[in-house]
Structures are given as structure tokens and as C-alpha cells.
C-alpha distance (Angstrom), angle and dihedral (degrees) to the residues before:
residue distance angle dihedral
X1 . . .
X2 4.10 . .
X3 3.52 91.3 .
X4 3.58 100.9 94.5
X5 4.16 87.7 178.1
X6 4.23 89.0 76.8
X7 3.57 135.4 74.6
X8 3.23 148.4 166.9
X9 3.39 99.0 -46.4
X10 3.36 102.2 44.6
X11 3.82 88.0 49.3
X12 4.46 83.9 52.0
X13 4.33 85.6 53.9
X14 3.90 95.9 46.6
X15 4.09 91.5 46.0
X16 3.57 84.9 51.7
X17 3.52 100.7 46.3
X18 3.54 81.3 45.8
X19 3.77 101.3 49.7
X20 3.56 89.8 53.4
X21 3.80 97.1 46.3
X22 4.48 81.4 56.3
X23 3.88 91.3 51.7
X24 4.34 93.8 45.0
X25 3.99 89.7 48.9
X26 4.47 83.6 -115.8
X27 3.62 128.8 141.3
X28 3.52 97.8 164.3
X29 3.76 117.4 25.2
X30 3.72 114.6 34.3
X31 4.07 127.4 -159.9
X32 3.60 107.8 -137.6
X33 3.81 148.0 -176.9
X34 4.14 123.5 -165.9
X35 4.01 83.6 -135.7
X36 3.55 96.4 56.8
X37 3.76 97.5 43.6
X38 3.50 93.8 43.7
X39 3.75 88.7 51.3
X40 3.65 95.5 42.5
X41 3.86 94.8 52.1
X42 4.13 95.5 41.6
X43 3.73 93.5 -113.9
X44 3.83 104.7 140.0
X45 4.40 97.1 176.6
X46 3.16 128.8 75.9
X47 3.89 98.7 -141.1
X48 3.81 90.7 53.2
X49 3.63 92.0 54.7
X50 3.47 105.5 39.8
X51 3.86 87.8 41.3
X52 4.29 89.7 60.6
X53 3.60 98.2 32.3
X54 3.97 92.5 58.5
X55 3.69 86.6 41.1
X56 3.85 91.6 63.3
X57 3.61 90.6 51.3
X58 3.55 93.8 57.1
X59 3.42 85.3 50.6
X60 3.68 93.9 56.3
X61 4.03 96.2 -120.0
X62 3.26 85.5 119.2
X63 3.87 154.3 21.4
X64 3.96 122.5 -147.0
X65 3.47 131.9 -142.4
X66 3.71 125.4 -173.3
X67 3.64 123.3 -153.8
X68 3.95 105.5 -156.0
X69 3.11 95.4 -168.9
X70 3.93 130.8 88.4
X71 4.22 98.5 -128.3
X72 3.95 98.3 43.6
X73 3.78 123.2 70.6
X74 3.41 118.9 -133.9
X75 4.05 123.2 -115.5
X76 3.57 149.3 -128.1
X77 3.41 125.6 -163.9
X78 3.92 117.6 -168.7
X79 4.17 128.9 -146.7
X80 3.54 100.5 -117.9
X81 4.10 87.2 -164.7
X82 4.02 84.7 55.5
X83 3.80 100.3 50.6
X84 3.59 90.6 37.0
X85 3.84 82.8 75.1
X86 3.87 90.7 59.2
């Protein structure tokens, strides 16, 4: 809550990243989809989430991983030292 650079929706991405990392057993490196973290953190466009979900890797809160390819999920790993700070 010091960072005074995130709100609300950044907060609604890192619950949802966080929610999903609970449900696979992860703390570190999380499987994700854009659909289910934009439907787990109520953010229905695509400019809104993309827009905050970049913005908390510039941040370093997090660390993206795409998967190209159709089968594998792609991953985000989160800075423990970052959140930490939370």
C-alpha cells in the first residue's frame, strides 16, 4: 500500500494472478490465461487490461512469460522482494 503508482486495477491483476497461483498449488511461477485474469479481476476491455498488466511489469511486480504456442499456458512469475513491500 506504499506504492502510491497502483490502483485499483493493478490491485484487481495481482489478486488474480494471485488467486490462480492458490488454486495451481504455485508461489512462484504462475500458469495463466488473459481470459481468466481478466475475468477474475472484473476487467471486461482489453485496453484496460493490457494497459495495467504491462504497467506492473514495468514496475517489476511481475515478470511475463508468453507461451506462443496453442497447448502451453503462458506464465508469470512474481518478485517476491517487490510484493513483499505491499
Amino acid at each position: 500500500m506504499e506504492d502510491q503508482q497502483l490502483n485499483v486495477w493493478h490491485l484487481a491483476i495481482l489478486n488474480a494472478i494471485l488467486t490462480l497461483g492458490y488454486r495451481q498449488g504455485e508461489r512462484q511461477r504462475i500458469k495463466v490465461s488473459r481470459r481468466k485474469l481478466m475475468l477474475l479481476s472484473h476487467i471486461s476491455t482489453l485496453p484496460t487490461y493490457h494497459k495495467y498488466f504491462k504497467q506492473l511489469q514495468d514496475l517489476g511486480y511481475i515478470k511475463y512469460m508468453p507461451s506462443y504456442h496453442p497447448g502451453y499456458r503462458s506464465e508469470v512469475e512474481l518478485y517476491q522482494e517487490r510484493l513483499s513491500q505491499l
